[in-house]
C-alpha positions in Angstrom: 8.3 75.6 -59.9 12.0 74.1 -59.6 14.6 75.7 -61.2 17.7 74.4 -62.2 20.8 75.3 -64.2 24.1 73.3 -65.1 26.5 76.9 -65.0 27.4 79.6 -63.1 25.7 82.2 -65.8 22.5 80.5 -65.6 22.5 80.5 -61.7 23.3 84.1 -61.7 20.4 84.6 -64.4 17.9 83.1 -62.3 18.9 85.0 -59.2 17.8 88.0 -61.1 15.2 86.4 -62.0 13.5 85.2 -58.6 14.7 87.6 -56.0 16.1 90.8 -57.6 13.0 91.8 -60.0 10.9 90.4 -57.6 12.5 92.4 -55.2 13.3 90.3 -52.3 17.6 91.7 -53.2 18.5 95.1 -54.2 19.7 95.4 -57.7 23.5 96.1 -56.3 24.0 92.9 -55.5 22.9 91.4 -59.0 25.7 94.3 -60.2 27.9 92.8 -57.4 27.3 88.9 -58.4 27.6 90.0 -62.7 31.3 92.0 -61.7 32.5 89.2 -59.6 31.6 86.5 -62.5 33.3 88.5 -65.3 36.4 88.9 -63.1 36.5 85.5 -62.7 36.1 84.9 -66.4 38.6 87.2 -67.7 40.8 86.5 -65.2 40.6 82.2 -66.4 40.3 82.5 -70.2 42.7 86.1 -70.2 45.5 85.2 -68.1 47.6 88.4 -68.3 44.3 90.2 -66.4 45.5 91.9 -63.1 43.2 93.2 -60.1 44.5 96.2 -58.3 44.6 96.2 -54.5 41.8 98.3 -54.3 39.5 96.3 -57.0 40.3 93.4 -55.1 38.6 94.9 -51.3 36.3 96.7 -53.2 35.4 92.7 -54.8 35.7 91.3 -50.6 33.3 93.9 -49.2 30.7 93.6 -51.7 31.2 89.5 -51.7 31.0 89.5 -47.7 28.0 92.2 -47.9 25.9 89.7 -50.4 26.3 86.8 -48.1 25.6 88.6 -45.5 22.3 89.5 -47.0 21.8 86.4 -48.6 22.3 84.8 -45.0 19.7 87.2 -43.5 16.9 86.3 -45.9 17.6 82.5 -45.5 17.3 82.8 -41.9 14.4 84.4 -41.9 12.5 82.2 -44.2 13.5 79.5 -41.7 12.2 81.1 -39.2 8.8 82.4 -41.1 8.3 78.6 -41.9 8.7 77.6 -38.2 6.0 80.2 -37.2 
């Protein structure tokens, strides 16, 4: 069944939807992917908002570990669907 979804809250929502309940993704990164959005939020429609140096590598490592993962799982369906 396609999905689709004109914002960035409704991408995330189905995310959770069809890979972290189903469990193909570990809940962290649906934590990781809802803390990266509202950054991003508060930090466009509340200006003043600063990230400490350490928020901000903690933000990087979890961002580089989800596509990381993300990449994993696409490759292997790729390769499932080749077998």
């Amino acid at each position: 069944m396609p999905c689709s979804t004109a914002k960035h809250s409704g991408v995330i929502a189905l995310f959770d939807v069809e890979f972290v309940k189903k469990g193909v993704f570990q809940l962290k990164l649906s934590r990781w992917l809802h803390e990266a959005f509202d950054l991003r939020k508060r930090c466009d429609y509340m200006g003043e908002l600063s990230v400490s140096e350490e928020d901000a590598r903690l933000l990087l490592t979890n961002a580089s570990s989800f596509v990381e993962q993300v990449h994993v799982y696409l490759k292997d369906q790729v390769s499932d669907a080749g077998a």
